[in-house]
C-alpha beads as a LAMMPS data file, in Angstrom:
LAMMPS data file: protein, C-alpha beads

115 atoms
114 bonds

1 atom types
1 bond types

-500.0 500.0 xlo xhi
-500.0 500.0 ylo yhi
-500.0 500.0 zlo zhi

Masses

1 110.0

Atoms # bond

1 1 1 327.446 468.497 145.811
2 1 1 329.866 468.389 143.440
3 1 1 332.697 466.000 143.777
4 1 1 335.922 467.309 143.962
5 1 1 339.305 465.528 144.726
6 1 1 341.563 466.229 147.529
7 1 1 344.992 464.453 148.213
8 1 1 346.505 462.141 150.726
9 1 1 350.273 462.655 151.363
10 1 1 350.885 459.072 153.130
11 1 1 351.955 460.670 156.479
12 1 1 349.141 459.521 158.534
13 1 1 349.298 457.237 161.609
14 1 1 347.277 454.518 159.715
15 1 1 348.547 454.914 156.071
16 1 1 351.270 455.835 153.827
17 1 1 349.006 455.790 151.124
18 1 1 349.435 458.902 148.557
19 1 1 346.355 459.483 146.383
20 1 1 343.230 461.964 145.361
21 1 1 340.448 460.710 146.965
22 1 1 336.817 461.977 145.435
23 1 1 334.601 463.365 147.989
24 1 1 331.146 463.103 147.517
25 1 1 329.193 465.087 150.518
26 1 1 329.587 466.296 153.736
27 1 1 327.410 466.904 156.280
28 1 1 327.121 467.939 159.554
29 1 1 326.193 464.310 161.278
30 1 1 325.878 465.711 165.083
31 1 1 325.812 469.083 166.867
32 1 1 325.186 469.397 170.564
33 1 1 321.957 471.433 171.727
34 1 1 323.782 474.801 172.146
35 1 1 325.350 474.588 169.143
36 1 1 328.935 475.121 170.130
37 1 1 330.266 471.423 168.806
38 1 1 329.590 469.307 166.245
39 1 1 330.700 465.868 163.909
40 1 1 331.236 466.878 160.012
41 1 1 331.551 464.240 157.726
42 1 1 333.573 463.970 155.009
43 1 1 332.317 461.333 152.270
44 1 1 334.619 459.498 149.803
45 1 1 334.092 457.312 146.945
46 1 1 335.264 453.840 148.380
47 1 1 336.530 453.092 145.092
48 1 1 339.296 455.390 145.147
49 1 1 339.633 454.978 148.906
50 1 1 338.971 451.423 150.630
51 1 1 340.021 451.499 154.222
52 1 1 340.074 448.313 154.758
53 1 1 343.007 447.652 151.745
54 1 1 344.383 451.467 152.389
55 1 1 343.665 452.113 155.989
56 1 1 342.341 455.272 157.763
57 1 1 342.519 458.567 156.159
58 1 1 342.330 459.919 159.542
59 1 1 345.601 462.049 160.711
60 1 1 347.035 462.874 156.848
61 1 1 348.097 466.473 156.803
62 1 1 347.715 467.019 153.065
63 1 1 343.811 465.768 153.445
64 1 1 343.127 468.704 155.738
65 1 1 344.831 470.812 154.271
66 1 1 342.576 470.243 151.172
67 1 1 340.264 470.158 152.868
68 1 1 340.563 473.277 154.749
69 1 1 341.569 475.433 151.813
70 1 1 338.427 473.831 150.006
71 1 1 335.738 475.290 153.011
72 1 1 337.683 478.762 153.376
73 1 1 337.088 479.217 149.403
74 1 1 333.268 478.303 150.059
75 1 1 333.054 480.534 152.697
76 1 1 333.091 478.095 155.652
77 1 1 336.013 479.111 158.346
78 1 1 338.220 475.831 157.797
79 1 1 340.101 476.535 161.073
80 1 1 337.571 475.505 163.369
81 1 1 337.843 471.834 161.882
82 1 1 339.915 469.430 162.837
83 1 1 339.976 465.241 162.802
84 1 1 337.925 463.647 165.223
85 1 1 339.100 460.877 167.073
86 1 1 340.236 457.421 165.557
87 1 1 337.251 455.702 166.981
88 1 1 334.740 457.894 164.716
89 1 1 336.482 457.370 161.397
90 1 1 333.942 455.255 159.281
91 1 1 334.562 452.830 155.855
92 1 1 333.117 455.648 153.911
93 1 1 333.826 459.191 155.756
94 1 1 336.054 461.071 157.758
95 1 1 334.843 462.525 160.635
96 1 1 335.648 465.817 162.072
97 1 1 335.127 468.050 164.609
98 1 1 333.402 471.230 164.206
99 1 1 333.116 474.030 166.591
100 1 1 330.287 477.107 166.831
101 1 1 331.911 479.090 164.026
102 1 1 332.363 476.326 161.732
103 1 1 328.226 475.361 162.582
104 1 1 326.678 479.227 162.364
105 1 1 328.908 479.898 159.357
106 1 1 327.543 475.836 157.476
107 1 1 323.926 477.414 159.168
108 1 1 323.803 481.034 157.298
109 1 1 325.106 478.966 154.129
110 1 1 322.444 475.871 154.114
111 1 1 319.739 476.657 156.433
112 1 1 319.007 475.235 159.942
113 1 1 320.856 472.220 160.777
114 1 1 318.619 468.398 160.633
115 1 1 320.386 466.824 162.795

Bonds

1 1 1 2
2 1 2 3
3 1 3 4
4 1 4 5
5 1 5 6
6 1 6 7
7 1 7 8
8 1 8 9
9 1 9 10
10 1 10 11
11 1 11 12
12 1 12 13
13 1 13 14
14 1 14 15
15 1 15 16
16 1 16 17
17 1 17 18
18 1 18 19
19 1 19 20
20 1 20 21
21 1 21 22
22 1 22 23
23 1 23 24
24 1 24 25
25 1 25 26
26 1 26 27
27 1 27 28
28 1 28 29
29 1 29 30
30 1 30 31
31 1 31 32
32 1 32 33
33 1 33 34
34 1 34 35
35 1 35 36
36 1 36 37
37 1 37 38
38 1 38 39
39 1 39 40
40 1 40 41
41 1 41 42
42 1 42 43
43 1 43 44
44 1 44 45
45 1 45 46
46 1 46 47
47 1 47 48
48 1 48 49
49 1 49 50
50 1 50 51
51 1 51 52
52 1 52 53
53 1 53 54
54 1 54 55
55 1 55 56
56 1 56 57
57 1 57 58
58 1 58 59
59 1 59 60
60 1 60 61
61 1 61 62
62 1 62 63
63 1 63 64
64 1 64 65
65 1 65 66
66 1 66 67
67 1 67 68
68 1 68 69
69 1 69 70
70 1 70 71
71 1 71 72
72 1 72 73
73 1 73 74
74 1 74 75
75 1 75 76
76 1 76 77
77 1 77 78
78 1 78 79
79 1 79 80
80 1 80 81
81 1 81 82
82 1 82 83
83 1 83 84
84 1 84 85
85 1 85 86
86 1 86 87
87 1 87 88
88 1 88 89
89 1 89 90
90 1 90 91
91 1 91 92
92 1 92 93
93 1 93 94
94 1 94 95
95 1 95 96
96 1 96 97
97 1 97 98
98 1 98 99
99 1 99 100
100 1 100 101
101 1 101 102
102 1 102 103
103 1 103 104
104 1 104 105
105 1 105 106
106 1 106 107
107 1 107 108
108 1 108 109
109 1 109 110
110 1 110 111
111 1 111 112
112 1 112 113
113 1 113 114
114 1 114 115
């Protein structure tokens, strides 16, 4: 993948950190047998992003917004992701949550899901 940069507007619940962050994969992590939910997550380059010094990207609006707009222009419906819960944010990703449109749509676009 590429890496490309989204922001952070500092409006999150666990920093007030603004920044670009580069992301450098996603993937879908976890999706249930039937295929109706799933994890997706989003990789950043800990060097622009350390949560222990910055905290949790986890709740910014401008980060989901990015990254929204980023998977609509790729052909990946956006709107059925949303953050995860605090528990599953890691030191190097953000998780998400994915529904069935989100998973056939990354499915048609990559091929049949590894997890």
């Amino acid at each position: 993948m590429t890496k490309v940069f989204f922001e952070t507007s500092g409006d999150g619940y666990w920093s007030d950190r603004k920044a670009e962050v580069c992301i450098t994969d996603m993937r879908i992590d976890y999706c249930d047998d039937d295929k109706q939910f799933g994890e997706l997550r989003v990789y950043f380059d800990t060097e622009d992003w350390d949560v222990k010094h910055h905290g949790l990207i986890y709740t910014d609006r401008q980060f989901i917004d990015n990254l929204r707009t980023f998977l609509f222009e790729h052909n990946l419906p956006g709107d059925d992701v949303d953050y995860s819960e605090q528990g599953m944010q890691g030191n190097k990703y953000v998780s998400l949550d994915v529904g069935k449109k989100f998973i056939r749509s990354w499915e048609a676009k990559f091929g049949e899901l590894t997890v």
